[in-house]
PDB file of N, H, CA, C and O in Angstrom:
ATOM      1  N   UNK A   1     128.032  91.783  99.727  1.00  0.00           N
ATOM      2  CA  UNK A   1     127.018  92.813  99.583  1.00  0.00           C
ATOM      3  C   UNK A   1     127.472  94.054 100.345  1.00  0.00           C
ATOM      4  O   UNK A   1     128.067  94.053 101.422  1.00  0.00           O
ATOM      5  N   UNK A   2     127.051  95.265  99.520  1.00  0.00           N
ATOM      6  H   UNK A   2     126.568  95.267  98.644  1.00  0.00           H
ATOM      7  CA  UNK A   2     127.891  96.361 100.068  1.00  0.00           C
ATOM      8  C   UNK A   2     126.558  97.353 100.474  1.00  0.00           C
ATOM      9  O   UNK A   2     125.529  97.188  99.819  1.00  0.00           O
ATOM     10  N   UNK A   3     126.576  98.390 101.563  1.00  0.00           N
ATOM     11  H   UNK A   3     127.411  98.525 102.095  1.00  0.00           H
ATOM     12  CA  UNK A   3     125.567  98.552 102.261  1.00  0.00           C
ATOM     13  C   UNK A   3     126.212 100.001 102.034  1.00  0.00           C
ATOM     14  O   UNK A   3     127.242 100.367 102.601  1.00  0.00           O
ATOM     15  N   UNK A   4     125.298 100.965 100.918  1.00  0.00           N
ATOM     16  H   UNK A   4     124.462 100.668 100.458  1.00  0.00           H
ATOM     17  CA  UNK A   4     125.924 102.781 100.593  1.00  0.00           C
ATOM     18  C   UNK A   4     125.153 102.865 101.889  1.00  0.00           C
ATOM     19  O   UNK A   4     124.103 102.222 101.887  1.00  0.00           O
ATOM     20  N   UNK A   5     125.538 103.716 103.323  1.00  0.00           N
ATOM     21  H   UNK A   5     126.391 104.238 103.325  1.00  0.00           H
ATOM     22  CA  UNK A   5     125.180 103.811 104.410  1.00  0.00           C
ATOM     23  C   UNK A   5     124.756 105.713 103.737  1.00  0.00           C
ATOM     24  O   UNK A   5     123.722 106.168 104.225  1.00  0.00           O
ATOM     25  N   UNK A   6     125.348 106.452 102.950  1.00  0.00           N
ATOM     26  H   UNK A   6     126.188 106.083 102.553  1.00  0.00           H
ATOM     27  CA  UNK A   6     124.384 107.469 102.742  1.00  0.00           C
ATOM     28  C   UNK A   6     123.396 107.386 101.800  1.00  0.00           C
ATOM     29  O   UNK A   6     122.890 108.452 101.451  1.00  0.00           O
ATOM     30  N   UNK A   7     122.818 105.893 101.073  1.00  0.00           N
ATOM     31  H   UNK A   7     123.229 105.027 101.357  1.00  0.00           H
ATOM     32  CA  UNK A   7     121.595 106.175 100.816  1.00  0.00           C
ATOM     33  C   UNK A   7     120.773 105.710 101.503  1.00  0.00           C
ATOM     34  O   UNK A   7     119.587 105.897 101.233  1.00  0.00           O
ATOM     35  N   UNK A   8     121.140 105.000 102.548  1.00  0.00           N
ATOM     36  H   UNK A   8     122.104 104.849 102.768  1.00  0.00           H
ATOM     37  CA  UNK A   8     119.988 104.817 103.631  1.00  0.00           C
ATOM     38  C   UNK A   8     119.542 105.894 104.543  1.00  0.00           C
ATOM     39  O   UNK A   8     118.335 106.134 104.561  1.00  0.00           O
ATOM     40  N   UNK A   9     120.296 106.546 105.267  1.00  0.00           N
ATOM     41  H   UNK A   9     121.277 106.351 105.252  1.00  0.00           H
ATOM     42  CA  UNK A   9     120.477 108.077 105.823  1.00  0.00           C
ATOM     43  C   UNK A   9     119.454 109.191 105.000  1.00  0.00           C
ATOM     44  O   UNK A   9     118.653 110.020 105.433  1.00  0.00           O
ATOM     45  N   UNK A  10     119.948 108.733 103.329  1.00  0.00           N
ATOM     46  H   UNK A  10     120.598 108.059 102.978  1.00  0.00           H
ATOM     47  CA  UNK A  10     119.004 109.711 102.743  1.00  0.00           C
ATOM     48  C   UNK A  10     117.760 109.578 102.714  1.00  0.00           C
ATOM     49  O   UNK A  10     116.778 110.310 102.584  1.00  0.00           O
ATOM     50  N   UNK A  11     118.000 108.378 102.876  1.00  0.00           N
ATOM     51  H   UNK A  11     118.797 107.784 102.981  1.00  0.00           H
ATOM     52  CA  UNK A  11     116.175 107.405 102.586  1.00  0.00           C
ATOM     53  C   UNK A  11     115.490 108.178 103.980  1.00  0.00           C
ATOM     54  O   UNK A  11     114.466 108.859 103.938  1.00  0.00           O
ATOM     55  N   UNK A  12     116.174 107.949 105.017  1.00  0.00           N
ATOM     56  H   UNK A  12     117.007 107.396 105.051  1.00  0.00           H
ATOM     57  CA  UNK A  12     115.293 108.003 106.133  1.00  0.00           C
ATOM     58  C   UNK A  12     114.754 109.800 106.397  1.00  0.00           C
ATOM     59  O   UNK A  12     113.730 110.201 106.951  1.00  0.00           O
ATOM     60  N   UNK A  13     115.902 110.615 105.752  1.00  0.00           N
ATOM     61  H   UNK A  13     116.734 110.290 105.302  1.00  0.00           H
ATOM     62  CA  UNK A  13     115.697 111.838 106.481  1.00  0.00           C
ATOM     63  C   UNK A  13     114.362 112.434 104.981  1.00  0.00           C
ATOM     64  O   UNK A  13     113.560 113.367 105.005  1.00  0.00           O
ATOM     65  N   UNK A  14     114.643 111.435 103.894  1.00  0.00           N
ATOM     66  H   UNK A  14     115.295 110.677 103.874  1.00  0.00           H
ATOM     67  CA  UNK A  14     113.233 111.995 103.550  1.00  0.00           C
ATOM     68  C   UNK A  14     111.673 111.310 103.486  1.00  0.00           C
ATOM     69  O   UNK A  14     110.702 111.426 102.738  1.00  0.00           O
ATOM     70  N   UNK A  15     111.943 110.675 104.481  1.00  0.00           N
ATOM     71  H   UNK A  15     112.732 110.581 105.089  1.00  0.00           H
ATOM     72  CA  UNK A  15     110.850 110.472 105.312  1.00  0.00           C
ATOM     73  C   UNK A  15     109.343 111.333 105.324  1.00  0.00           C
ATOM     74  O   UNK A  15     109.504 112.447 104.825  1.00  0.00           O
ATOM     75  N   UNK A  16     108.378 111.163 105.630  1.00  0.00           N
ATOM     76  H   UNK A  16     108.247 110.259 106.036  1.00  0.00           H
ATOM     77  CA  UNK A  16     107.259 112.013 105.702  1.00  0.00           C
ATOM     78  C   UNK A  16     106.373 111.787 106.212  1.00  0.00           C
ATOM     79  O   UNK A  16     106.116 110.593 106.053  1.00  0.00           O
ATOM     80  N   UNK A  17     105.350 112.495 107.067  1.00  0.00           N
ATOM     81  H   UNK A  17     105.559 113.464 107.196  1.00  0.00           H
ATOM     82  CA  UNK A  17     104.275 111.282 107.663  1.00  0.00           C
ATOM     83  C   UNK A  17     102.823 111.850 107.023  1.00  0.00           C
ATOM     84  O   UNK A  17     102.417 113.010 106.955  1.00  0.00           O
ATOM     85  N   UNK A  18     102.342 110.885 106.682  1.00  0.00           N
ATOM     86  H   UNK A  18     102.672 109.943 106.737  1.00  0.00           H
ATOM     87  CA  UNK A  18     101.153 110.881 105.262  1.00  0.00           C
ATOM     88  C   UNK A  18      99.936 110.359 106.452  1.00  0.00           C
ATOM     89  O   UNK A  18     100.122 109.702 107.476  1.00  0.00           O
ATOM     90  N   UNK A  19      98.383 111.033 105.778  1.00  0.00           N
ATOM     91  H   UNK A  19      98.231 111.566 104.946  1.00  0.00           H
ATOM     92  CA  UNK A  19      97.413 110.303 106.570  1.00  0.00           C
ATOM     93  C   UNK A  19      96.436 109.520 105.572  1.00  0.00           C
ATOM     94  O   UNK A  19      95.598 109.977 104.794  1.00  0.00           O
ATOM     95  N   UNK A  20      96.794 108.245 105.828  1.00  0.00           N
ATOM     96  H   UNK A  20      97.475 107.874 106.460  1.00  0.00           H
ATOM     97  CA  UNK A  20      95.756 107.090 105.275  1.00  0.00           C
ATOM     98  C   UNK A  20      94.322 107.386 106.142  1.00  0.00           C
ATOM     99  O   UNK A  20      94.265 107.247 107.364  1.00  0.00           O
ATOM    100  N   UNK A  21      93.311 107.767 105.404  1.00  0.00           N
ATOM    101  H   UNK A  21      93.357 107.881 104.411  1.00  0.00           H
ATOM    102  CA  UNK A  21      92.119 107.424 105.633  1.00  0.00           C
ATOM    103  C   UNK A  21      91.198 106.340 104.576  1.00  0.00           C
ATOM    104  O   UNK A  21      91.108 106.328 103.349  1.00  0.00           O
ATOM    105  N   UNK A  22      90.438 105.263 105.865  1.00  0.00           N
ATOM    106  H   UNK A  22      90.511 105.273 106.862  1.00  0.00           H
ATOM    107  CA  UNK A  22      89.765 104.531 105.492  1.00  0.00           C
ATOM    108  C   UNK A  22      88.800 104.478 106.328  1.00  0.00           C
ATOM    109  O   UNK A  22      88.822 104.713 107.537  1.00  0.00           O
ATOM    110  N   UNK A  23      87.422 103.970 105.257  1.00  0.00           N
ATOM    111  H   UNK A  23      87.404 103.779 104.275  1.00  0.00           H
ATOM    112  CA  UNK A  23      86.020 103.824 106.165  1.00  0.00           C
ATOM    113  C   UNK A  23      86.484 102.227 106.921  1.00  0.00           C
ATOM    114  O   UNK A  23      87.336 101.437 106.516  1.00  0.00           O
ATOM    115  N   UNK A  24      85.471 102.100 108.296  1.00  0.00           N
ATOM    116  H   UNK A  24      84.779 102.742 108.625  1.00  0.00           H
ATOM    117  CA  UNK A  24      85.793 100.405 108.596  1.00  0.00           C
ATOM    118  C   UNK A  24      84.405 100.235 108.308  1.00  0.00           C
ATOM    119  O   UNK A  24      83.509 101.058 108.497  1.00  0.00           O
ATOM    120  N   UNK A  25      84.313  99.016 107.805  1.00  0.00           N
ATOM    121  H   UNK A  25      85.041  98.347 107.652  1.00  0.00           H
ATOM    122  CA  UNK A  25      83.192  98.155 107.553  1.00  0.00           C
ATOM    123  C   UNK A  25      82.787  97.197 108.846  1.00  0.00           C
ATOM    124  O   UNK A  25      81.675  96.777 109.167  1.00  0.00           O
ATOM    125  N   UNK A  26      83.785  97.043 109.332  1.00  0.00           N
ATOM    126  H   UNK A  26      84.688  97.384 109.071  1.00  0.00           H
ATOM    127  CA  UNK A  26      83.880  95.971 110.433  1.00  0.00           C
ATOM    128  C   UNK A  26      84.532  96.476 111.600  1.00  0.00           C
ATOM    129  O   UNK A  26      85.369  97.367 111.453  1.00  0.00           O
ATOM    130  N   UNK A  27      84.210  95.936 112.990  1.00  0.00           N
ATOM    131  H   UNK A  27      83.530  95.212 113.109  1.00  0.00           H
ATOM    132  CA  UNK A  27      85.112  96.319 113.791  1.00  0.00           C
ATOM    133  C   UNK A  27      86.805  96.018 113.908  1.00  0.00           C
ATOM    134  O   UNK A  27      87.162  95.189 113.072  1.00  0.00           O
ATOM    135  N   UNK A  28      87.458  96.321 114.425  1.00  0.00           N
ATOM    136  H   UNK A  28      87.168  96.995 115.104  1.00  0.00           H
ATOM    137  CA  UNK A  28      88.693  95.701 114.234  1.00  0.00           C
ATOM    138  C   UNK A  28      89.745  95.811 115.616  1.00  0.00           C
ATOM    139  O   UNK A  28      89.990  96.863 116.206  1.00  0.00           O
ATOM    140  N   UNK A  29      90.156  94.795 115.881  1.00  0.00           N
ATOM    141  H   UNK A  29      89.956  93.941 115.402  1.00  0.00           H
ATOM    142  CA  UNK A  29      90.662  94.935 117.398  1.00  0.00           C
ATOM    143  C   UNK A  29      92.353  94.922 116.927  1.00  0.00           C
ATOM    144  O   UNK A  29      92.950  94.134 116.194  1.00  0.00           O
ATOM    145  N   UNK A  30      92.747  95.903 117.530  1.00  0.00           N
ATOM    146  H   UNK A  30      92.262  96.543 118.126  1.00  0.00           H
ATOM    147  CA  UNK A  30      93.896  96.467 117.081  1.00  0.00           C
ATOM    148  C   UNK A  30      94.988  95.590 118.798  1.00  0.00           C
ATOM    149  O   UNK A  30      94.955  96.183 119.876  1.00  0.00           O
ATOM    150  N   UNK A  31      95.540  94.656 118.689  1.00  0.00           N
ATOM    151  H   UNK A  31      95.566  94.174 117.813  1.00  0.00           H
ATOM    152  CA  UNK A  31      96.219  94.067 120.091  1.00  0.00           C
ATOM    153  C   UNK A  31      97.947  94.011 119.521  1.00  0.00           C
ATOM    154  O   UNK A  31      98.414  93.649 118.441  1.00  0.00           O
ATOM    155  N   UNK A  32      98.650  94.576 120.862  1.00  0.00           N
ATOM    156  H   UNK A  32      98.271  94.869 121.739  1.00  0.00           H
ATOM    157  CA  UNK A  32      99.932  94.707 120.993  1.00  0.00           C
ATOM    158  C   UNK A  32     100.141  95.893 120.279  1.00  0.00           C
ATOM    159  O   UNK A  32      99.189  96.665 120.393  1.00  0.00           O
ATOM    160  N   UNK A  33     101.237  96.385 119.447  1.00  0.00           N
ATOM    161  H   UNK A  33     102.011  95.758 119.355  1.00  0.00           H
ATOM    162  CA  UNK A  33     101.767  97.253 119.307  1.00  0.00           C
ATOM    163  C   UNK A  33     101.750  97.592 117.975  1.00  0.00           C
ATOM    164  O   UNK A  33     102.256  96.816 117.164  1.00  0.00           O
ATOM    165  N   UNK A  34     101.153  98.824 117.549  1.00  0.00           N
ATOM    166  H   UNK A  34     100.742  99.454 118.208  1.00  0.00           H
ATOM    167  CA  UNK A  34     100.917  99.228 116.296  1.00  0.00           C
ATOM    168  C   UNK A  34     101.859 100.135 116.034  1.00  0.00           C
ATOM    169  O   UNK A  34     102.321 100.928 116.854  1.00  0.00           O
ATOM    170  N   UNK A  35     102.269 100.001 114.474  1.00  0.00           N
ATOM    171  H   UNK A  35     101.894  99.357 113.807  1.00  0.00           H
ATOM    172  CA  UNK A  35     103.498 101.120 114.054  1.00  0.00           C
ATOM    173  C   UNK A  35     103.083 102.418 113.556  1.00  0.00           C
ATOM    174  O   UNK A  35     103.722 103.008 112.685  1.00  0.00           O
ATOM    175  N   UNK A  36     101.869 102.945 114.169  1.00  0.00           N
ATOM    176  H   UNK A  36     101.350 102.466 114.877  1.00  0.00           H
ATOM    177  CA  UNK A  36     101.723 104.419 114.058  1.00  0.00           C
ATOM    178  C   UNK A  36     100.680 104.881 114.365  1.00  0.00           C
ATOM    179  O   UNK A  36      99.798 104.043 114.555  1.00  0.00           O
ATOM    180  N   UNK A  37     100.377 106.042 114.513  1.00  0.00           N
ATOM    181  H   UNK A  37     101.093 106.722 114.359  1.00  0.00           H
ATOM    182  CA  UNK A  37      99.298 106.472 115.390  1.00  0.00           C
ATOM    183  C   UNK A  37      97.929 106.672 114.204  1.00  0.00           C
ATOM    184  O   UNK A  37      97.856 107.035 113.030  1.00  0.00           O
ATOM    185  N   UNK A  38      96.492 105.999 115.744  1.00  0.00           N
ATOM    186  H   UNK A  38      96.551 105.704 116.698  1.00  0.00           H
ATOM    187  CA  UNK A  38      95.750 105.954 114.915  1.00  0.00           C
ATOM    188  C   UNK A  38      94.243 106.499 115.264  1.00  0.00           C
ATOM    189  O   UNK A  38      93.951 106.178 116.416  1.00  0.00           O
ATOM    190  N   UNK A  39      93.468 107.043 114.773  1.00  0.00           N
ATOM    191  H   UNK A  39      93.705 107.304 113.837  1.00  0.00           H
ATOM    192  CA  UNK A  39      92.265 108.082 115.310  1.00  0.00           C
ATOM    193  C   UNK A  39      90.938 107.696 115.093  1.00  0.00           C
ATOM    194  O   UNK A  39      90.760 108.301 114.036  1.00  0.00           O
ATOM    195  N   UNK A  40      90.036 107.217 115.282  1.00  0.00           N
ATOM    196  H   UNK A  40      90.179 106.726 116.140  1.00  0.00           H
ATOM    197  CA  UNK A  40      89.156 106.379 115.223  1.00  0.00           C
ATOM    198  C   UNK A  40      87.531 107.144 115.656  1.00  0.00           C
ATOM    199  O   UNK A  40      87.259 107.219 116.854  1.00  0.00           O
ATOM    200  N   UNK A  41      86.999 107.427 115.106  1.00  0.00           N
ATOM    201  H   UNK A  41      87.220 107.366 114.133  1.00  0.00           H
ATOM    202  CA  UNK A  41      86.083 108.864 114.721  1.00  0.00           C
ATOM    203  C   UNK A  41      84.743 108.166 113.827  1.00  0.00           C
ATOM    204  O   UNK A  41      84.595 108.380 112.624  1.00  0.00           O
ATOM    205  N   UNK A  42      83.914 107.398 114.555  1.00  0.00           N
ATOM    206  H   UNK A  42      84.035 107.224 115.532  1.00  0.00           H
ATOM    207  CA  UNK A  42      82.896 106.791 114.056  1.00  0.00           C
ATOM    208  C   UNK A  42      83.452 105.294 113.041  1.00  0.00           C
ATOM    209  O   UNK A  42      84.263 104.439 113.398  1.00  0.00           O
ATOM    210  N   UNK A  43      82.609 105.384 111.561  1.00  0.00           N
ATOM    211  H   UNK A  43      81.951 106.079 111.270  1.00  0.00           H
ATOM    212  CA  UNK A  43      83.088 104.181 111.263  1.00  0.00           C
ATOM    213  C   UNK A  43      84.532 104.505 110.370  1.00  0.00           C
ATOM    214  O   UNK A  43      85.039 103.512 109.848  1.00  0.00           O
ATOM    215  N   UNK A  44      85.244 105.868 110.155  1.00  0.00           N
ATOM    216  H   UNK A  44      84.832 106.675 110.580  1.00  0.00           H
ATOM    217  CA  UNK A  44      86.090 106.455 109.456  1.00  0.00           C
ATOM    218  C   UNK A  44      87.478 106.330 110.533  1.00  0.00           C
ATOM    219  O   UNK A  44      87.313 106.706 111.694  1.00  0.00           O
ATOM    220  N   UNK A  45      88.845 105.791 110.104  1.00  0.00           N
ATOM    221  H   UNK A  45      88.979 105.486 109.161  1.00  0.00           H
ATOM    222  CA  UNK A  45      89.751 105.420 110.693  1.00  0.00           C
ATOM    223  C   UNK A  45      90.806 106.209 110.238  1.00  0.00           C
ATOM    224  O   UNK A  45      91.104 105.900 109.085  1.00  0.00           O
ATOM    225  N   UNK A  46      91.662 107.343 110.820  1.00  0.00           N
ATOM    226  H   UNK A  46      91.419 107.594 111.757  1.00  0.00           H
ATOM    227  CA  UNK A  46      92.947 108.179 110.016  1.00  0.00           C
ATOM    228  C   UNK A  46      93.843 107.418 110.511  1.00  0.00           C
ATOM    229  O   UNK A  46      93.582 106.797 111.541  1.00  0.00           O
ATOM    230  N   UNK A  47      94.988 107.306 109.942  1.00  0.00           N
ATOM    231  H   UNK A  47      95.200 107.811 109.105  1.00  0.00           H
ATOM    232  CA  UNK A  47      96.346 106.123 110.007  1.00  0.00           C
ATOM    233  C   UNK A  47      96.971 107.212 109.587  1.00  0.00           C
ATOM    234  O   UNK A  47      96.743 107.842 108.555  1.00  0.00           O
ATOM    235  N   UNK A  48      98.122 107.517 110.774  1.00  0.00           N
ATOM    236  H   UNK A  48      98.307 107.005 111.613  1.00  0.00           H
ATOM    237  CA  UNK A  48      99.356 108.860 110.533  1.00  0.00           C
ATOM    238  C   UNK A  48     100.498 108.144 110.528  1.00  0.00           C
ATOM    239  O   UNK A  48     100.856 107.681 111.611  1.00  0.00           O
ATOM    240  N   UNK A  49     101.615 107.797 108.910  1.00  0.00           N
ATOM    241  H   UNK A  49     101.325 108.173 108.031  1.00  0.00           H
ATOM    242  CA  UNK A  49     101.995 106.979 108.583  1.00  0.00           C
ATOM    243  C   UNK A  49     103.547 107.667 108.289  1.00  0.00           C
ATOM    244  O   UNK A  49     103.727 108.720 107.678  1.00  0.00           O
ATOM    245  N   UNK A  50     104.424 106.954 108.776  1.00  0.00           N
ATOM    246  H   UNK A  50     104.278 106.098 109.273  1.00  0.00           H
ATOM    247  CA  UNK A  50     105.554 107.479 108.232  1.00  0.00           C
ATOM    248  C   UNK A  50     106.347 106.992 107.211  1.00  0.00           C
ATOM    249  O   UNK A  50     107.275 106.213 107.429  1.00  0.00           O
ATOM    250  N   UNK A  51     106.073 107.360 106.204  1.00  0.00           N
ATOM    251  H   UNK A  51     105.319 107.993 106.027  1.00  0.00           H
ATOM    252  CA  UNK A  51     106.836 107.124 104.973  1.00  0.00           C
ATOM    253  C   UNK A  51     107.179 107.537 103.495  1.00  0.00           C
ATOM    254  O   UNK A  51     106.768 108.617 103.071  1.00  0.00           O
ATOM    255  N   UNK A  52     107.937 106.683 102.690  1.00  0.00           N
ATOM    256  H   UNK A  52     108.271 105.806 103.035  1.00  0.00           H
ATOM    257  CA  UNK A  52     108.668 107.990 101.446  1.00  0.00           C
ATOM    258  C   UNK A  52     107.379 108.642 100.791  1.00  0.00           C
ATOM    259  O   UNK A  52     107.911 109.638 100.302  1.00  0.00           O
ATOM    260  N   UNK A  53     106.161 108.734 100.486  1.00  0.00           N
ATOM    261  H   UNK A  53     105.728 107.925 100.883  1.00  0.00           H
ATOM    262  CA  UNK A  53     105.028 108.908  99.630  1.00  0.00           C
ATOM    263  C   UNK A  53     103.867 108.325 100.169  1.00  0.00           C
ATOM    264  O   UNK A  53     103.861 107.263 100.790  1.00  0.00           O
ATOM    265  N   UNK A  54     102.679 109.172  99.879  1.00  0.00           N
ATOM    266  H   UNK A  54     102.684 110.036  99.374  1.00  0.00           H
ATOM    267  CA  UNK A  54     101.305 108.505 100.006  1.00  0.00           C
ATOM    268  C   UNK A  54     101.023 106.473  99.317  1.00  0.00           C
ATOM    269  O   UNK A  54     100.279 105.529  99.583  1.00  0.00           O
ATOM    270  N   UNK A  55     101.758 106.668  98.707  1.00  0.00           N
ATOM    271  H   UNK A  55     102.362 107.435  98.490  1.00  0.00           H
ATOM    272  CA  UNK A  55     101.394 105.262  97.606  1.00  0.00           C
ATOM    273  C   UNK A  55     101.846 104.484  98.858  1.00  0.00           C
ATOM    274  O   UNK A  55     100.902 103.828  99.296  1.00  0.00           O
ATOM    275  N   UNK A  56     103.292 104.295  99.782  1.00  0.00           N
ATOM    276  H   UNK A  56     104.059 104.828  99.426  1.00  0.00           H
ATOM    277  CA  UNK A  56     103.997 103.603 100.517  1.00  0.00           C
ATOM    278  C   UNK A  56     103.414 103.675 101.625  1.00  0.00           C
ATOM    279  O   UNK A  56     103.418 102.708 102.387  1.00  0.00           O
ATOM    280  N   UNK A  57     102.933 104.581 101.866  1.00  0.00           N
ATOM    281  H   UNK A  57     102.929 105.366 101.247  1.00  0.00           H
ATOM    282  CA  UNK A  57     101.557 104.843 103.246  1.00  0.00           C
ATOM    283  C   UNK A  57     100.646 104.175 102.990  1.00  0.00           C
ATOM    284  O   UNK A  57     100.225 103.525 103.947  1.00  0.00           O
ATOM    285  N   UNK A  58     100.094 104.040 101.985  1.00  0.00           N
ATOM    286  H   UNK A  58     100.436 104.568 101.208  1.00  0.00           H
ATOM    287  CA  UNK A  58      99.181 103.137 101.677  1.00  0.00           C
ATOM    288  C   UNK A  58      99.250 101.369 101.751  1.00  0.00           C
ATOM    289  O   UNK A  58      98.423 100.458 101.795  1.00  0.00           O
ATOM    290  N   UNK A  59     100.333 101.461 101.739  1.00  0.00           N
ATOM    291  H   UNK A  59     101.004 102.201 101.703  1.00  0.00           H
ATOM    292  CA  UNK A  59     100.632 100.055 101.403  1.00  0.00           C
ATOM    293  C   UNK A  59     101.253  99.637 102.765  1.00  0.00           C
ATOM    294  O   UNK A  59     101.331  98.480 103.179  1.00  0.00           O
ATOM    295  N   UNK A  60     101.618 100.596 103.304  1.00  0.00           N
ATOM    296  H   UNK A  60     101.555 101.536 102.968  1.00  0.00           H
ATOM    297  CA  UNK A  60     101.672  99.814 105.144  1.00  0.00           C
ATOM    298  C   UNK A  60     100.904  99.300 105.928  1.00  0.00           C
ATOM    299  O   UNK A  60     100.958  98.298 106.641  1.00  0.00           O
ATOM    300  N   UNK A  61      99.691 100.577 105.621  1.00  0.00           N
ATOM    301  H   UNK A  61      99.647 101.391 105.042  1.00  0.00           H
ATOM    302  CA  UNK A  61      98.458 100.387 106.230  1.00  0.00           C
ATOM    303  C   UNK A  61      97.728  99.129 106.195  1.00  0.00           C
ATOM    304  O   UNK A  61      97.238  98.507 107.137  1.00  0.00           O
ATOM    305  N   UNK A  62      97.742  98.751 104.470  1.00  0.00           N
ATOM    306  H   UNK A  62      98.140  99.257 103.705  1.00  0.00           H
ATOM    307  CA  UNK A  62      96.726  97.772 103.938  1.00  0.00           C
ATOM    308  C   UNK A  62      97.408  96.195 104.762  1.00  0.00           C
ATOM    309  O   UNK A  62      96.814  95.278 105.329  1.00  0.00           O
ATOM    310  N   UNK A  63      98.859  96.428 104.501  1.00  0.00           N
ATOM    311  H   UNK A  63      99.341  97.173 104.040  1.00  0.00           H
ATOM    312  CA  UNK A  63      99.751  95.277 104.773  1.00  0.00           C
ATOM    313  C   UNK A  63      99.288  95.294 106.433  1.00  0.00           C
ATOM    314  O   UNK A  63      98.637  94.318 106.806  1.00  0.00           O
ATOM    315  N   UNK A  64      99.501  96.026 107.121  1.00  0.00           N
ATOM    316  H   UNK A  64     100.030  96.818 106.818  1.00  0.00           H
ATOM    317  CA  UNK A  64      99.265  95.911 108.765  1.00  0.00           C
ATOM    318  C   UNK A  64      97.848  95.302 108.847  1.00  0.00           C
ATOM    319  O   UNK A  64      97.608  94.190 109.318  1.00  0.00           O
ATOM    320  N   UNK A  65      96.759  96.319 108.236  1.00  0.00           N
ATOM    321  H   UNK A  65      96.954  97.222 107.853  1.00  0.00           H
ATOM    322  CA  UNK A  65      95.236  95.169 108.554  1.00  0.00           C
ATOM    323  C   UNK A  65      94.833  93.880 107.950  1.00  0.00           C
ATOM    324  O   UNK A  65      93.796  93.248 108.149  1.00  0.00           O
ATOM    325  N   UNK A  66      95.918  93.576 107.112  1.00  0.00           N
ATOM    326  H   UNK A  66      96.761  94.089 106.950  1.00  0.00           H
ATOM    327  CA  UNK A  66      95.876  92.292 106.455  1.00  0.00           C
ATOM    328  C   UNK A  66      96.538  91.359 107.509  1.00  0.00           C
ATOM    329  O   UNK A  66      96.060  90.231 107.630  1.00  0.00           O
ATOM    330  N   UNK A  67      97.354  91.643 108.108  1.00  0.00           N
ATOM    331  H   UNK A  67      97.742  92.559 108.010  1.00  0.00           H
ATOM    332  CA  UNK A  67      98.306  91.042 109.183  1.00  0.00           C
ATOM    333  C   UNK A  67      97.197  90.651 110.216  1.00  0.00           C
ATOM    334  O   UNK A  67      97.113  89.474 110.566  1.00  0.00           O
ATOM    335  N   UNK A  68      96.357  91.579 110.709  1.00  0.00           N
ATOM    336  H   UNK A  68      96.426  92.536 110.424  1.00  0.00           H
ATOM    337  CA  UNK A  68      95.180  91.361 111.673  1.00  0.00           C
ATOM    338  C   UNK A  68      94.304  90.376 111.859  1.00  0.00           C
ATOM    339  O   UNK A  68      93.646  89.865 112.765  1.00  0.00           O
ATOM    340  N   UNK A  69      94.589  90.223 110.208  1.00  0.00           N
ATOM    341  H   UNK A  69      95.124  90.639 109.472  1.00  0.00           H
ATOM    342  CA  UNK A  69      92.720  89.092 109.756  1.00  0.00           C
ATOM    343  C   UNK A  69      93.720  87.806 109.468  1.00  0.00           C
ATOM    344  O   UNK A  69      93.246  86.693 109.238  1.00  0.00           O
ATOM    345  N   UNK A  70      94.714  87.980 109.489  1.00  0.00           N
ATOM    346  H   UNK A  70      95.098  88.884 109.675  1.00  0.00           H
ATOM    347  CA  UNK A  70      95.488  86.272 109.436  1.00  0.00           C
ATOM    348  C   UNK A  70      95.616  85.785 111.045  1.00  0.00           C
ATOM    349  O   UNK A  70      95.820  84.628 111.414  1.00  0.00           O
ATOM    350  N   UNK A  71      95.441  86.971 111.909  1.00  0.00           N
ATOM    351  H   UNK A  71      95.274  87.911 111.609  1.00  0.00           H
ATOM    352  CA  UNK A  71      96.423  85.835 113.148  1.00  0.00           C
ATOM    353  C   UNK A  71      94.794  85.231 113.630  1.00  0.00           C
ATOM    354  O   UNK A  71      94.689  84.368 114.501  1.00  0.00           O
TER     355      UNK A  71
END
């Protein structure tokens, strides 16, 4: 397996940081170390996300609070 080291480089430098907003329904205890910064403003939560597109921001987010409700 061969690893193009400039499309990873490219990948990263187009990077972007997108803001996921979601209402919480529930409280949610956020423990140890979260991969991005997060603002918490009544029951409305902004998630400042770094990645290629909103769609992929989205899908970090969902994947990280899904991670929460399993452990």
């Amino acid at each position: 397996m061969t690893i193009d080291v400039t499309k990873i480089l490219d990948r990263i430098k187009n990077l972007e940081y997108h803001e996921v907003t979601l209402e919480l329904y529930q409280p949610i205890a956020f423990n140890g170390i979260v991969p991005f910064d997060i603002k918490i403003k009544g029951d409305v939560a902004t998630f400042r996300v770094l990645a290629e597109d909103y769609v992929q921001a989205e899908q970090i987010v969902y994947t990280f609070l899904g991670g929460l409700r399993n452990e």
